[in-house]
DRENSE-460462 format. One record per residue (C-alpha): residue number from 0; residue in one letter; x, y, z. Coordinates in Angstrom, 1 decimal, always signed. Layout:
<sites>
(site NUM, A, (X, Y, Z)) ...
</sites>
This chain:
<sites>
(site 0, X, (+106.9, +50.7, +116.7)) (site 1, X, (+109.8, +51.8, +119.0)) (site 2, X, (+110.9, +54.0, +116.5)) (site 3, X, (+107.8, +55.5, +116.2)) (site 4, X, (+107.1, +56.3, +119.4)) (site 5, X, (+110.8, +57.4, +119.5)) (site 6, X, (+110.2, +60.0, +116.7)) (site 7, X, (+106.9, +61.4, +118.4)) (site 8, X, (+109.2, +61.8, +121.9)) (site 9, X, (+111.6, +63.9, +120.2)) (site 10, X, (+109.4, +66.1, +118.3)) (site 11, X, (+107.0, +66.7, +121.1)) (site 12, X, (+110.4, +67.6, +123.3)) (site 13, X, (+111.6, +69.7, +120.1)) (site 14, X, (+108.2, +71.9, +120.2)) (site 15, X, (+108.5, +72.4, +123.9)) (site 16, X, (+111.9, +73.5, +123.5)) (site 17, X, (+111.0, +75.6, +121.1)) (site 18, X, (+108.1, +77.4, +123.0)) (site 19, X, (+110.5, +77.8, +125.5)) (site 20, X, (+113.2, +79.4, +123.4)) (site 21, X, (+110.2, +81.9, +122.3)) (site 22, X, (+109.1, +82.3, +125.1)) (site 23, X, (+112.7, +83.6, +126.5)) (site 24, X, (+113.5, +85.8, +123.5)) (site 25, X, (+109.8, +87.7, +123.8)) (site 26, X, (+110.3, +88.3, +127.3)) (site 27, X, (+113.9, +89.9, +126.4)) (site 28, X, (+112.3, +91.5, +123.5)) (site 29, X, (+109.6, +93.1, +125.9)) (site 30, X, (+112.3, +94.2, +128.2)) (site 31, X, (+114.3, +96.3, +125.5)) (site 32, X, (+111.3, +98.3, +124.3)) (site 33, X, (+112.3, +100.8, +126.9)) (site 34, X, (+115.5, +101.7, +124.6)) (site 35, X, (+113.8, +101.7, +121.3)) (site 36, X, (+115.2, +104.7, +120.4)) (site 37, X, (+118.7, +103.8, +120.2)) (site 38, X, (+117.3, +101.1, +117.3)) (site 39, X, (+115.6, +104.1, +115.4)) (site 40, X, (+117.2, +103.8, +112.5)) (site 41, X, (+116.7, +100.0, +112.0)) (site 42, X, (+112.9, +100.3, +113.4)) (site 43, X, (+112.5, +102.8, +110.2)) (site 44, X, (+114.3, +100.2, +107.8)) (site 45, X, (+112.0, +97.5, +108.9)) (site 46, X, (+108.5, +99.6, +108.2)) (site 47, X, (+110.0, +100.6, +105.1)) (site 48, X, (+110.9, +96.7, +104.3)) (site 49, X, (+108.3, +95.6, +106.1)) (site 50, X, (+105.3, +98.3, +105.1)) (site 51, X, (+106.0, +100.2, +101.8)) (site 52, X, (+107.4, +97.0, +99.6)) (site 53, X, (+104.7, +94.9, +100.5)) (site 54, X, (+101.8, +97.5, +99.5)) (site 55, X, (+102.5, +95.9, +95.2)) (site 56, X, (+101.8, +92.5, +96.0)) (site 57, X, (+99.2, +93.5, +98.7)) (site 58, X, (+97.2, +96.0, +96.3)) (site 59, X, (+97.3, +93.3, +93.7)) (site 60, X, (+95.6, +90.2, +96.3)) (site 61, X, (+93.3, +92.4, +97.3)) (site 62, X, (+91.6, +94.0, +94.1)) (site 63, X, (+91.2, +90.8, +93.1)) (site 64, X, (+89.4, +89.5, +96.3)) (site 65, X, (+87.4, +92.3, +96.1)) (site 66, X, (+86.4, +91.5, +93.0)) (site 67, X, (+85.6, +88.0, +93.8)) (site 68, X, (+83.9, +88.7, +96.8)) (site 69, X, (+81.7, +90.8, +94.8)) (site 70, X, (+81.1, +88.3, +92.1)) (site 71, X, (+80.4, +85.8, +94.7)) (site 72, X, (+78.1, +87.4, +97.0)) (site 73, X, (+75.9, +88.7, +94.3)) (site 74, X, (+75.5, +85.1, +93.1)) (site 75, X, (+74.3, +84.0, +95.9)) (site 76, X, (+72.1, +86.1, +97.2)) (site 77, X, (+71.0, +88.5, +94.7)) (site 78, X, (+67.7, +86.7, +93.9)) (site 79, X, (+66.6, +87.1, +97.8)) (site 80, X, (+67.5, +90.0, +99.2)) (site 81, X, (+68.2, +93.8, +98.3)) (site 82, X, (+71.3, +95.2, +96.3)) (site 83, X, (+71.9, +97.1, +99.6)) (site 84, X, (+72.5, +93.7, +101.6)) (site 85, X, (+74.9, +92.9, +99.0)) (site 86, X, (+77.3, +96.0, +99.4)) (site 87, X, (+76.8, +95.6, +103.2)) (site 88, X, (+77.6, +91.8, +103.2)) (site 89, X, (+80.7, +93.1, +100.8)) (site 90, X, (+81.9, +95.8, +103.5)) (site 91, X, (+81.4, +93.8, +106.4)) (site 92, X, (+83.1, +90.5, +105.1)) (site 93, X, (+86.3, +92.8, +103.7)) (site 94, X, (+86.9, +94.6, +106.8)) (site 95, X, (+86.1, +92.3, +109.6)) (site 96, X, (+87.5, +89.2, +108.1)) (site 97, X, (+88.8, +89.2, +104.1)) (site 98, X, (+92.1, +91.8, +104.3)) (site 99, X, (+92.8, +91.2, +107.9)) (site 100, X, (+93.5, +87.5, +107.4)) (site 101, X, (+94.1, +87.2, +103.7)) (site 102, X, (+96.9, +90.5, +103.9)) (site 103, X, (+98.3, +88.1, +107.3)) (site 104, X, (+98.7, +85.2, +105.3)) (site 105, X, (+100.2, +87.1, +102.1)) (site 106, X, (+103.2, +88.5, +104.8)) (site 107, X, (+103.6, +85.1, +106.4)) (site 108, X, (+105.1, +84.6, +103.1)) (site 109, X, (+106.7, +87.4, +102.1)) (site 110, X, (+107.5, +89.4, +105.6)) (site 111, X, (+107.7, +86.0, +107.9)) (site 112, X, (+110.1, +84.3, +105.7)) (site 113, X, (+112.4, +87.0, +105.4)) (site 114, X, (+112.9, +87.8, +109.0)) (site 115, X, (+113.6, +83.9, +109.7)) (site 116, X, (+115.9, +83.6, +106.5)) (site 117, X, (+117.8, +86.9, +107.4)) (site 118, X, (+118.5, +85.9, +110.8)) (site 119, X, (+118.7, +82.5, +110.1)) (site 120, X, (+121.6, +83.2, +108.0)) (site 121, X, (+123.3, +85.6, +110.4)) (site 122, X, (+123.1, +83.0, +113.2)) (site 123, X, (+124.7, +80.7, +111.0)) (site 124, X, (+127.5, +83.1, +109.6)) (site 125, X, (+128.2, +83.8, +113.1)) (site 126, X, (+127.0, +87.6, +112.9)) (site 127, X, (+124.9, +87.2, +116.0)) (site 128, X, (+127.4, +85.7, +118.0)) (site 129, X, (+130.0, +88.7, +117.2)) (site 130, X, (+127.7, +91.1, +117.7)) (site 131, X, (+127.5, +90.2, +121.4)) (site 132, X, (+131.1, +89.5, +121.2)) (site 133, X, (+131.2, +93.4, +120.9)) (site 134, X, (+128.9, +93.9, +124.1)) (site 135, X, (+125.9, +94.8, +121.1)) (site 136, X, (+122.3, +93.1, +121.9)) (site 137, X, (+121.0, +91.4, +118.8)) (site 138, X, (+117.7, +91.4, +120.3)) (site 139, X, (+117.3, +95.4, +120.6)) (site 140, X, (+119.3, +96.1, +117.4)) (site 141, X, (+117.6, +92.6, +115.1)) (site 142, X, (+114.6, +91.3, +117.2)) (site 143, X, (+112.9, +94.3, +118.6)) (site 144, X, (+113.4, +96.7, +115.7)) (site 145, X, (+110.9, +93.5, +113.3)) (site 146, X, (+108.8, +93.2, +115.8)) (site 147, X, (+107.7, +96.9, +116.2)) (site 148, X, (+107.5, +97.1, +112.9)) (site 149, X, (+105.4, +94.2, +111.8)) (site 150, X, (+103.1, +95.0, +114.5)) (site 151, X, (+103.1, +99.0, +113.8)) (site 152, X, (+102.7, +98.8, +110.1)) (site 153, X, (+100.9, +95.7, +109.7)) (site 154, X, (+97.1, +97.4, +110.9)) (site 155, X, (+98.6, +100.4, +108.1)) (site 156, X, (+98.4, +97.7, +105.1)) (site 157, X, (+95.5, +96.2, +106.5)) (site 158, X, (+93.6, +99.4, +106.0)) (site 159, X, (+95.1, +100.4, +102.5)) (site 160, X, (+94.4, +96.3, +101.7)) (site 161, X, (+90.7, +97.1, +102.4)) (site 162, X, (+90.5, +100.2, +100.6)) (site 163, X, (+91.5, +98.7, +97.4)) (site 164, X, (+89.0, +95.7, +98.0)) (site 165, X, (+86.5, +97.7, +98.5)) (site 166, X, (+87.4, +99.3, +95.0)) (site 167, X, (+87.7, +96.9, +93.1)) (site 168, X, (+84.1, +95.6, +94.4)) (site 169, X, (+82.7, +98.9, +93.5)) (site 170, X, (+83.5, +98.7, +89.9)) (site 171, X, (+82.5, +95.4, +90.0)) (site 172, X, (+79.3, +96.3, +91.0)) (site 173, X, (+79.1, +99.4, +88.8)) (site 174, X, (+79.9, +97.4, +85.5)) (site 175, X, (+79.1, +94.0, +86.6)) (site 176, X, (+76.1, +94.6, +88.7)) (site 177, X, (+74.7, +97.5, +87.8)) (site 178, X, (+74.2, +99.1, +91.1)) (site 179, X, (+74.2, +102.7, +91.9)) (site 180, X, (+76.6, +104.6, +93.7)) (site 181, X, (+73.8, +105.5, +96.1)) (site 182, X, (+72.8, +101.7, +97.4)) (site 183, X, (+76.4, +100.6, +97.0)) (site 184, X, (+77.6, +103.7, +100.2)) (site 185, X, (+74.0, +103.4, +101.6)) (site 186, X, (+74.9, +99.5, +102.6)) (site 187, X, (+77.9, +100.8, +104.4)) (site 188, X, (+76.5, +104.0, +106.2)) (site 189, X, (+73.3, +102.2, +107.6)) (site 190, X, (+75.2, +98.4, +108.7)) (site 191, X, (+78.7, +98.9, +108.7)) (site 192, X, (+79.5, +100.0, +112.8)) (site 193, X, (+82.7, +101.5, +113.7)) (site 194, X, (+83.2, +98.6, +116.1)) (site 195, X, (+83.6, +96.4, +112.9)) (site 196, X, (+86.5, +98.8, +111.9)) (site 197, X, (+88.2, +98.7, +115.4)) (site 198, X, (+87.5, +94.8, +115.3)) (site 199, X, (+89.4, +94.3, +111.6)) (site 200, X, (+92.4, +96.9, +113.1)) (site 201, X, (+92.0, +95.4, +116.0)) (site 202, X, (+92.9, +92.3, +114.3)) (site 203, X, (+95.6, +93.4, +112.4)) (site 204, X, (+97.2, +94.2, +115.3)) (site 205, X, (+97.9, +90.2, +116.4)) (site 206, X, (+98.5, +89.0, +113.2)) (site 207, X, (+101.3, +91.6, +112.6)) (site 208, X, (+102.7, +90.5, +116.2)) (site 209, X, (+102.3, +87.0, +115.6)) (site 210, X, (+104.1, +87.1, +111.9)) (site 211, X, (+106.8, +89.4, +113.2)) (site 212, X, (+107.5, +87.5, +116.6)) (site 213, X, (+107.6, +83.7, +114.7)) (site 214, X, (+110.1, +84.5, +112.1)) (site 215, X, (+112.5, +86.5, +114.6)) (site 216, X, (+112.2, +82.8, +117.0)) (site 217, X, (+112.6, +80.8, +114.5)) (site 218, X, (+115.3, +82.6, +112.7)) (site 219, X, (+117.2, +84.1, +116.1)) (site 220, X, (+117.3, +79.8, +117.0)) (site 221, X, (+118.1, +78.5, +113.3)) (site 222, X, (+120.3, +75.1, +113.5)) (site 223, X, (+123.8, +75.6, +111.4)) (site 224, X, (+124.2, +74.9, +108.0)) (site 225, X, (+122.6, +76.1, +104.8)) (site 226, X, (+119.7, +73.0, +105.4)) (site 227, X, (+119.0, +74.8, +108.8)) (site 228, X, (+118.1, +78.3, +107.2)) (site 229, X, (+115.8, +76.8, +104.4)) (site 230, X, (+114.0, +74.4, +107.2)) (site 231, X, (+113.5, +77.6, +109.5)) (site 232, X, (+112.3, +79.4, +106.6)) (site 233, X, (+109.6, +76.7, +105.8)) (site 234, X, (+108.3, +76.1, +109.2)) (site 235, X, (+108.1, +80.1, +110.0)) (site 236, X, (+105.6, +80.2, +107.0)) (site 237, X, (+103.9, +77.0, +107.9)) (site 238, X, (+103.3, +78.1, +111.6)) (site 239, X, (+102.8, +81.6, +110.9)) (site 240, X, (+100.0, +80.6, +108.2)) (site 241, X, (+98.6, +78.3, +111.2)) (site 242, X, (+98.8, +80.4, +113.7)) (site 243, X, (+96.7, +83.3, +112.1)) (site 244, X, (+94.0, +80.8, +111.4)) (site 245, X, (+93.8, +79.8, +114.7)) (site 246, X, (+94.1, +83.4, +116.6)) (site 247, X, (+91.2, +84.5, +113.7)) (site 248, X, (+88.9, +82.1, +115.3)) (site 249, X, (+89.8, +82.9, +118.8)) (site 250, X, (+89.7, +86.5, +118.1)) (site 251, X, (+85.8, +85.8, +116.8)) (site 252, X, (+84.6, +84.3, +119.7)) (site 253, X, (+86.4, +87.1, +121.5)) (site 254, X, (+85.5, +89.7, +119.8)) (site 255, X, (+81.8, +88.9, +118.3)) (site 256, X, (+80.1, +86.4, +120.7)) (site 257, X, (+77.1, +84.7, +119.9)) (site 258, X, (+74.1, +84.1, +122.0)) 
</sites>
């Protein structure tokens, strides 16, 4: 029972050490945004990294969410309510909630993972540690340049995530449904507000922070050895994948109250 208690000690005092290591870098990573420009060039390689190799694996989730969404929704409801609910329900539920969330969680994998396994590694080969050996800040040339990035470019894939949804629930309900391209548009133009699409962009916006921020923490602090890098890699996923759950529901209550 000691032991117990002893492990729970020292992983409570490991998150809150944690938190505070976080906490330190954002603030220094908030402070160099003022000399951004001299981190242009690695800004640029992150959205290219960060933005144009992810659009494969993100066009591919999300033409077949779409499709599903479609499928789903019309099974549900099609027996109570109008075709034009459907493609309303299918707008509203893609943009506010599907591709926001569901393109977040894809890049916890892909973009998350590779920020804390890049840095992990260059912690642990000591490329951090000679970089300000030679008076260079890893935090604007490493931290900030991620950062920016993932928050810049992820609202970008968010958008072109929704589009293809969107498409691929189309032909869904062209082929599938057989609904016409008139009821299909006329469910977005009559209950789809541009305050949903702020909301879903809006979104986007924390979750590319949030997915950016926790892999540079976790890999800018990764313990040494080879075990360290693959355990920061796994817990930047785990927490990131958490972390956009939670901030999705805070962000509802925040951003659509009831009552």
């Amino acid at each position: 029972m000691t032991g117990l208690f002893q492990q729970l000690g020292e992983r409570v005092l490991e998150s809150f050490t944690r938190l505070g290591e976080s906490a330190g870098l954002m603030g220094r990573t908030a402070l160099e945004v003022p000399r951004l420009w001299s981190a242009r060039r690695e800004l640029i390689e992150q959205m290219m990294r960060i933005g144009i190799a992810s659009l494969p694996l993100v066009a591919v989730t999300s033409l077949f969410t779409g499709m599903v969404i479609a499928v789903q929704t019309s099974y549900q409801v099609e027996k109570y309510v109008p075709d034009i609910f459907i493609s309303a329900a299918i707008f509203k539920s893609v943009i506010i909630e599907l591709s926001p969330v569901l393109t977040a969680l894809v890049l916890s994998g892909r973009v998350g993972a590779s920020i804390a396994a890049e840095l992990g590694t260059m912690r642990v080969t000591e490329q951090i540690d000679a970089m300000e050996t030679m008076a260079l800040d890893p935090v604007r040339f490493l931290v900030l340049p991620r950062v920016i990035a993932g928050t810049v470019m992820m609202p970008v894939i968010v958008i072109y995530s929704s589009s293809i949804a969107i498409g691929g629930s189309y032909v869904i309900c062209m082929l599938y449904l057989e609904m016409s391209h008139q009821i299909f548009m006329q469910g977005f133009s009559q209950f789809v507000y541009p305050y949903d699409i702020y909301s879903g962009v809006f979104k986007s916006l924390v979750f590319g922070l949030t997915v950016s921020t926790v892999g540079c923490c976790y890999g800018y602090y990764a313990p040494q050895g080879a075990a360290g890098v693959g355990q920061t890699t796994t817990r930047s996923v785990v927490t990131n994948c958490l972390l956009v759950l939670i901030f999705d529901y805070i962000l509802a209550l925040i951003l659509f109250p009831t009552g």
